[in-house]
Structure formats: structure tokens, C-alpha cells
C-alpha positions as CSV (number, residue, x, y, z in Angstrom):
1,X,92.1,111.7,150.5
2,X,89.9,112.5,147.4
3,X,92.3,115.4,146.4
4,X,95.4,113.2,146.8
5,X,93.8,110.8,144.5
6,X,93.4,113.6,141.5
7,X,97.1,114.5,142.3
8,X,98.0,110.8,141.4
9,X,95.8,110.8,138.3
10,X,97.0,114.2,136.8
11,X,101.2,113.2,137.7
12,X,100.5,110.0,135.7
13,X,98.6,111.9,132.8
14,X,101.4,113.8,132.3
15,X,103.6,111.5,132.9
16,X,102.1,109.2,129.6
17,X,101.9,112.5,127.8
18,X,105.6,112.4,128.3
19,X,106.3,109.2,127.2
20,X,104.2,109.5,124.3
21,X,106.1,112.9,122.9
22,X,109.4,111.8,123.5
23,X,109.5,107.7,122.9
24,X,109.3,108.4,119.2
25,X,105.9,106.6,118.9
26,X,103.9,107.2,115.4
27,X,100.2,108.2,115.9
28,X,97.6,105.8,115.3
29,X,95.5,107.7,113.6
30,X,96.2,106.8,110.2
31,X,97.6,108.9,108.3
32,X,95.8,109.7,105.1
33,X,97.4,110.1,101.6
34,X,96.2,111.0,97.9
35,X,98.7,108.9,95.8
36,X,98.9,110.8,92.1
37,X,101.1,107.8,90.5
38,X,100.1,104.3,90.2
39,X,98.1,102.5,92.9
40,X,101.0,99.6,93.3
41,X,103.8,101.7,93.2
42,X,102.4,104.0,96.4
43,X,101.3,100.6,98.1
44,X,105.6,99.6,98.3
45,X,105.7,102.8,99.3
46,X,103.5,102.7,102.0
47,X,103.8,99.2,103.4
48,X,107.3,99.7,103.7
49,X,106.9,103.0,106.1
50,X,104.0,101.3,107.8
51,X,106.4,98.5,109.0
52,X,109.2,100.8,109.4
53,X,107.0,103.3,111.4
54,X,104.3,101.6,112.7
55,X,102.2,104.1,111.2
56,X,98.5,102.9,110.0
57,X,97.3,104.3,106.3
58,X,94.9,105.1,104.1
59,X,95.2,105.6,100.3
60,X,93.5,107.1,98.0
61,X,94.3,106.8,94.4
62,X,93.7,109.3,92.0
63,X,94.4,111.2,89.0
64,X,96.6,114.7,88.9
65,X,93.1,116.9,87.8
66,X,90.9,114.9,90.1
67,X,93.1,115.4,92.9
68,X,93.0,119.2,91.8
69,X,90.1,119.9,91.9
70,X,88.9,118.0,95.0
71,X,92.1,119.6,96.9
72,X,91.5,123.1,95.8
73,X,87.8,123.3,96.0
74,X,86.9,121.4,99.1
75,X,87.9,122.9,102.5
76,X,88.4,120.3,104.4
77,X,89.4,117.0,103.1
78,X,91.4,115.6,105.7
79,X,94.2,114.4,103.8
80,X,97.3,114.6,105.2
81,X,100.0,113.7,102.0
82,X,100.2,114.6,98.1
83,X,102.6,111.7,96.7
84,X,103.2,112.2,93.2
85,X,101.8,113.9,90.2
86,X,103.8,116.8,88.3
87,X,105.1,119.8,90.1
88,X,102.9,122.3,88.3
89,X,100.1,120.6,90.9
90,X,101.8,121.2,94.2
91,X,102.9,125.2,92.8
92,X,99.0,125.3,92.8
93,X,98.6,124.2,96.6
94,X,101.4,126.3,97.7
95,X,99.8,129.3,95.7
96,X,95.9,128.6,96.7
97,X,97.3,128.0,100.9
98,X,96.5,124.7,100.8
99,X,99.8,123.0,101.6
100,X,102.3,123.7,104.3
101,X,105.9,124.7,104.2
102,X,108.1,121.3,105.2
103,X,112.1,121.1,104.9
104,X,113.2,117.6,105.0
105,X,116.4,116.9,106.0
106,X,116.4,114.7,103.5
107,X,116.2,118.0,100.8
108,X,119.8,119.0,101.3
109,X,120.6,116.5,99.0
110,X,118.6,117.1,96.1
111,X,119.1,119.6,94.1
112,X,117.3,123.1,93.7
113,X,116.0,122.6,89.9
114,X,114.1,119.6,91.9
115,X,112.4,121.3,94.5
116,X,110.2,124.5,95.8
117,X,112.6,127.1,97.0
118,X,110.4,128.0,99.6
119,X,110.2,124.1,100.8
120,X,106.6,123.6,99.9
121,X,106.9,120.8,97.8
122,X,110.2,118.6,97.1
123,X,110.8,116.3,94.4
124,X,111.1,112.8,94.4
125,X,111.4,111.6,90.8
126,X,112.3,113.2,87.7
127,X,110.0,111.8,84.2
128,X,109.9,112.8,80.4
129,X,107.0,112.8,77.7
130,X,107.7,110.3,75.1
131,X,106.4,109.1,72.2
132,X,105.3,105.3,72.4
133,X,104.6,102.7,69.7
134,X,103.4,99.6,70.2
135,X,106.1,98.3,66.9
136,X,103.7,94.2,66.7
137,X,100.7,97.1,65.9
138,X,102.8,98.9,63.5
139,X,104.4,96.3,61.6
140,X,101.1,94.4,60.8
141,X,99.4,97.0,59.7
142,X,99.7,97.3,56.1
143,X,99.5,101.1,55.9
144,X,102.3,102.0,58.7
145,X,104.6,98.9,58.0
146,X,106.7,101.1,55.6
147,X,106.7,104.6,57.1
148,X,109.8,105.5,59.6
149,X,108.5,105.2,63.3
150,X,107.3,108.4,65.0
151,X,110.1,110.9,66.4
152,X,108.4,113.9,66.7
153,X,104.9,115.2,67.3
154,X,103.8,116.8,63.8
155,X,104.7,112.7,62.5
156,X,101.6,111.6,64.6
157,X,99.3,113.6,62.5
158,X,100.4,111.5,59.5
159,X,97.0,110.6,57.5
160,X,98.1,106.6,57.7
161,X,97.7,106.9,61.7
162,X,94.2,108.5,62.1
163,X,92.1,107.1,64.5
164,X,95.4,104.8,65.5
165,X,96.8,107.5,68.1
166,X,96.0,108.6,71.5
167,X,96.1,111.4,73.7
168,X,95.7,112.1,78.1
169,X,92.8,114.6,78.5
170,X,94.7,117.4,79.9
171,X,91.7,118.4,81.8
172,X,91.6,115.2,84.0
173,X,95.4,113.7,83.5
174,X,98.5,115.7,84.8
175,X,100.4,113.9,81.8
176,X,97.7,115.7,79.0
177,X,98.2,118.7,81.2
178,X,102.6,118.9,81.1
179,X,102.0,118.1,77.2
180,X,99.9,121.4,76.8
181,X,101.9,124.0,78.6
182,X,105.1,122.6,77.7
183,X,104.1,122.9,74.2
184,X,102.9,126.4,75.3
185,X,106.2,127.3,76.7
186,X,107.9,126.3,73.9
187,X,105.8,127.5,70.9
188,X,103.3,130.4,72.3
189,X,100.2,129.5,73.5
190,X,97.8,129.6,70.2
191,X,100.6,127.3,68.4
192,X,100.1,124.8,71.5
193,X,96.3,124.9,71.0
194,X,96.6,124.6,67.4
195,X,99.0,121.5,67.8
196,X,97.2,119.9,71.1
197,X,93.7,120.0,69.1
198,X,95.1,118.7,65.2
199,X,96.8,115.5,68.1
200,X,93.3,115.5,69.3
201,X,91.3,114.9,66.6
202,X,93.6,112.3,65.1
203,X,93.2,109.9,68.4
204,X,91.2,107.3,69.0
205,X,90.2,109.3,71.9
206,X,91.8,111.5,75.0
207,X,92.6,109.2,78.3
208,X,91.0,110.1,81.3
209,X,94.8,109.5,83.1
210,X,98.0,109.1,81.2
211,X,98.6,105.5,82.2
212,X,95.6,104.1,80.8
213,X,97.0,105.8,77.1
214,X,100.1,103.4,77.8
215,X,97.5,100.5,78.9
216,X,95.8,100.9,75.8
217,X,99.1,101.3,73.2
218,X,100.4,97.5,75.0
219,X,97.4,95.8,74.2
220,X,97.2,96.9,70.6
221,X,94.4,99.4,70.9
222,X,96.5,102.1,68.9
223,X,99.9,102.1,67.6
224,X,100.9,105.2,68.9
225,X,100.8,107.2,72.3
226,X,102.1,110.5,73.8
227,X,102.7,109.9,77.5
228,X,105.4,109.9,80.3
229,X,108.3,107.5,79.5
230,X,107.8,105.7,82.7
231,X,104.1,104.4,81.8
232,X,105.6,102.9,79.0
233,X,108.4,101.1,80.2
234,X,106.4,99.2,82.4
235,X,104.8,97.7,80.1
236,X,107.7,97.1,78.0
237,X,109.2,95.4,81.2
238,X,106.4,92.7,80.9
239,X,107.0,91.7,78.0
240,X,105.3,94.3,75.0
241,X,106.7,95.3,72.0
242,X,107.0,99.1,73.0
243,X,109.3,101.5,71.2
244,X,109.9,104.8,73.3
245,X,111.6,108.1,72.0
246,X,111.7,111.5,73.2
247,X,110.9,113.9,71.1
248,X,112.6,117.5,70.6
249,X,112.0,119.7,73.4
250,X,109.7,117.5,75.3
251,X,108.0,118.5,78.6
252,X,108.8,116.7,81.7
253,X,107.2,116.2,85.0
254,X,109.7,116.4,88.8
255,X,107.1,113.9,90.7
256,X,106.9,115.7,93.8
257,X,105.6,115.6,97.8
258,X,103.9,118.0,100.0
259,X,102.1,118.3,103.2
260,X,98.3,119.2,103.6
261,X,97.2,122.3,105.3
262,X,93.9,120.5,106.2
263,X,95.3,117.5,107.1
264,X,95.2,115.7,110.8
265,X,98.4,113.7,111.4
266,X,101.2,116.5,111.0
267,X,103.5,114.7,112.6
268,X,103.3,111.2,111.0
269,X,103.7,113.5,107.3
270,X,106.6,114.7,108.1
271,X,107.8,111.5,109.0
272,X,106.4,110.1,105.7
273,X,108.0,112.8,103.8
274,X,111.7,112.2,105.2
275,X,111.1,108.3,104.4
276,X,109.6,108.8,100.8
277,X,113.0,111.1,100.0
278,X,115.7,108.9,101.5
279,X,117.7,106.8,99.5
280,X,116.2,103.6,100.6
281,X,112.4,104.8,99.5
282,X,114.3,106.4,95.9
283,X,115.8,103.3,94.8
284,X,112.9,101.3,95.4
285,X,110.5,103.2,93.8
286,X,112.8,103.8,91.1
287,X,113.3,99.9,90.4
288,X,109.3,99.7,89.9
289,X,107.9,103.2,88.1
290,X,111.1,103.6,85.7
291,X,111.4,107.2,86.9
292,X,114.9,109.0,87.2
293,X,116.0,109.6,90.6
294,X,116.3,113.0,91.8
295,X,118.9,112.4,94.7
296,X,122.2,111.4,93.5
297,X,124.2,108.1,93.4
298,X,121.1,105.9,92.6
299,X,121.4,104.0,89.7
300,X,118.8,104.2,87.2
301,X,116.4,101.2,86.6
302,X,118.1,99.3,82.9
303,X,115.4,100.2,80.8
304,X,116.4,103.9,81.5
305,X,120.2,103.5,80.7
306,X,119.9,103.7,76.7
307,X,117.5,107.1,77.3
308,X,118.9,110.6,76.5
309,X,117.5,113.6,77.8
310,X,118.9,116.2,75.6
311,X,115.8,116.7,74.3
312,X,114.5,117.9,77.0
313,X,112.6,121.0,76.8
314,X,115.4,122.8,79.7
315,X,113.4,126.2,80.2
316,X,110.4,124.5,81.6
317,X,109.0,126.3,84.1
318,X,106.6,124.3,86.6
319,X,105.7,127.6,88.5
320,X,104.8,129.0,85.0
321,X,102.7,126.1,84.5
322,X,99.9,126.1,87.5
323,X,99.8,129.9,87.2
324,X,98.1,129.4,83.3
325,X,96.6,126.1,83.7
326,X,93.2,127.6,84.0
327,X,93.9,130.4,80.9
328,X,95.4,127.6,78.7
329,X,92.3,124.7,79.7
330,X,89.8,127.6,78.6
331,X,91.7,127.8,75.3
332,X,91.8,124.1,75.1
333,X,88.1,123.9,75.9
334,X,87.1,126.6,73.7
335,X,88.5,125.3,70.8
336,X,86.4,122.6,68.8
């Protein structure tokens, strides 16, 4: 009677374990997620796939070098999602083993240029380095008011605008870090130094992440900024006098997505992934981060329709970029 029992017992196990692979169910164990762009723009994100997959989450917000170095120097950190932060990052994952090779189907619609060829990492959003000036800040002050407004880097180290700049750390802030080996790329590596220092000792002081530069430029802190476009029209969406241009040859970031090696919830980040690629999840997030869409037939946000990428800095290499970071933050670090 006993045994017949046990029979009943182990049919039904199996019978839920069926039920439980095939019925589509999310996990829920939550699923864990190192967000690399701002903390309100991966909540939308997040909320939205937590209703549409009844999948618990837990975020953690965090700068492109923190996330480096935690992700790359801790074994096991349990995190199951890198959202965001420049490409250059996730080429470092895929290189060190840390991430895992995931094709969305989503991927066949975005082009090669904005994603890993060997489907480590895919792209979700597309942004360019700009120069920023908060124009209420330059106009009052009586020695910028006259001078033409900022268009390329060498006019930021104007004598008029020491001390009245500001910088991302490229140590800490994957926005510091895009500005110092696309100017490597473009100009040789001691030139880059040489240019990344002279910007460095005429701020205010380097940012510890690239949106608290574009914090500091809306409030008035400084009158001028190097950081990613996006940062800056969002503030100049609520309302401050921000002038953005691009300057020649300017480095770029593709925003990108990959899965964790020593992650727990496999299943619920490949999920995740599809959503945060699909059409729905791009026109969302590009109506609140003022990035440019990397699948096609999304219109970009209105504050992005007067922008020209032609000077874009076209040969930069994002593979090229986490295989030096280390060589060109030593140079960086060794020069005072």
C-alpha cells in the first residue's frame, strides 16, 4: 500500500515538473540585474517586463567602471543581466568568460555594426559625446559672453573657461572612459593623454559618472561639459538652457545587453533580453534617455531630430577599446 503511495507522489512530481516547463511560467526567483544607465530609465524598463512576465526583480544601479571591476574581479556575484553601459564593457566580459553567448530573436533585426558577431552582447541604443553648455551660465559671465560657444575640444581649454569645465573620470564613468580611447583611436595614444590631461586640469573637477557632469552643467556649476548627448537632453527637456554640439570625430557608445555567466535565473534573462530588444521596450526607452534607436523604424525622440552624426568618429572600434583600457588608464594615471 506504502509503495503505491510513493508511485502517486513521484507521477504527480513529474507531472508539476511538466506543467512548470511547458506552461510558460517565469521563475520566481528574481531575477537580478546591474543597470549601467540611469536608475529611472531601467525601472520603466523593468516594471514593464515584471507585469508583462510576471517576473520579480532586483536592481542594482551602478556606474560602467564600478560594474567592471565588481563583474571582472568577483567570482560569483549572482547577477543575472548587464543593461547598458558602452559596448567596450560587455567585449571585456565576453573576453574575461564572464558572460554567455545569447541570440535573441529579436537580433535579426538589428544591424551587425550594433552587435557582437559572436552574439555575446547586442545593442540596444546607439549615443554620441557632445559638448554641452549651459548658454544662462555663459551669457552672464562677463568673460565668455563674447567668445563663439564651444565646438570642438581644443576650444575648452580656452584660458576664459578655467576652472568653468568639467570632465567624467574615465577610471570610474564609461562616458570618461569612450572619450579617452576614442581620442586614442583617432589621434595615437600619447596625443589622447596629452589632450585628456590639458581637459583635465582646466575642470572644475572629473565626475565620478558621466551623468552627474550633465547634473552639474544644468544647475550652473560650470558652463561647459563633455558628456554623452543623451545626459544632456534630459535636462534640456526640463526646462535648462543647454546647448549640445558634437564635435569632429567624436566617440560614441552602442548601449548594449548581455547575460551573466554567474548568474541564477538563465531562463528569465533570456526572456528579459528578447523584451529589452523588441520594438515596444526601444521606443519606450528611447522617448525617456534621448538615445538613438538601433532597430529600425522607431522614430527618434524630437530633441534628437535637429542632431547630425557626421561627426561621428566612424572607425571606432569597441573591441579595440576593452582590449587597451588597462594600457591607456595606466597612461592616464601616470601622467600628473
Amino acid at each position: 500500500m506504502w509503495k503505491k503511495g510513493i508511485v502517486i507522489l513521484i507521477l504527480a512530481a513529474v507531472a508539476f515538473l511538466g506543467y512548470s516547463l511547458y506552461s510558460g511560467k517565469t521563475s520566481s526567483q528574481p531575477l537580478k540585474v546591474y543597470v549601467i544607465f540611469q536608475e529611472d530609465e531601467g525601472r520603466i524598463l523593468l516594471e514593464k517586463f515584471k507585469k508583462k512576465a510576471n517576473q520579480p526583480y532586483e536592481m542594482i544601479r551602478m556606474s560602467s567602471g564600478e560594474a567592471s571591476y565588481h563583474l571582472l574581479n568577483i567570482e560569483k556575484t549572482g547577477i543575472d543581466v548587464v543593461l547598458g553601459g558602452p559596448a567596450d564593457l560587455h567585449e571585456q566580459l565576453k573576453n574575461k568568460g564572464k558572460s554567455v553567448h545569447y541570440t535573441s530573436y529579436m537580433a535579426n533585426e538589428i544591424s551587425a555594426q550594433y552587435k557582437d558577431k559572436e552574439g555575446y552582447w547586442t545593442g540596444m541604443y546607439m549615443g554620441a559625446l557632445a559638448i554641452g553648455v549651459n548658454q544662462t551660465v555663459w551669457r552672464q559671465d562677463p568673460q565668455l559672453a563674447s567668445l563663439p560657444l564651444p565646438q570642438k575640444y581644443e576650444d575648452l581649454l580656452r584660458p576664459e573657461l578655467k576652472g568653468k569645465i568639467e570632465i567624467p573620470d574615465p577610471e570610474t564613468s564609461g562616458t570618461g572612459y569612450t572619450l579617452l580611447a576614442s581620442l586614442a583611436q583617432q589621434r595615437g595614444e600619447d596625443e589622447a593623454i596629452r589632450l585628456m590631461q590639458a581637459l583635465k586640469k582646466q575642470s572644475s573637477s572629473t565626475t565620478f559618472a558621466g551623468i552627474t557632469t550633465a547634473q552639474r552643467l544644468a544647475v550652473g556649476d560650470v558652463a561647459a561639459v563633455v558628456n554623452f548627448l543623451g545626459d544632456q537632453l534630459r535636462f534640456k527637456n526640463s526646462g535648462y538652457d543647454i546647448n549640445s554640439y558634437i564635435p569632429p570625430q567624436a566617440g560614441w557608445e552602442i548601449g548594449a545587453v548581455s547575460i551573466l555567466k554567474s548568474g541564477n535565473n538563465t531562463t528569465a534573462a533570456q526572456k528579459f533580453v528578447d523584451f529589452v530588444l523588441s520594438k515596444e521596450a526601444q521606443t519606450e526607452y528611447m522617448n525617456t534617455a534621448f538615445s538613438f534607436p538601433v532597430l529600425p523604424n522607431i522614430p527618434v525622440n524630437p530633441l534628437l531630430t535637429p542632431v547630425k552624426l557626421e561627426n561621428l568618429l566612424v572607425t571606432y572600434r569597441f573591441d579595440i577599446a576593452a582590449r587597451h583600457r588597462e594600457q591607456l588608464l595606466n597612461s592616464w594615471r601616470l601622467v600628473k
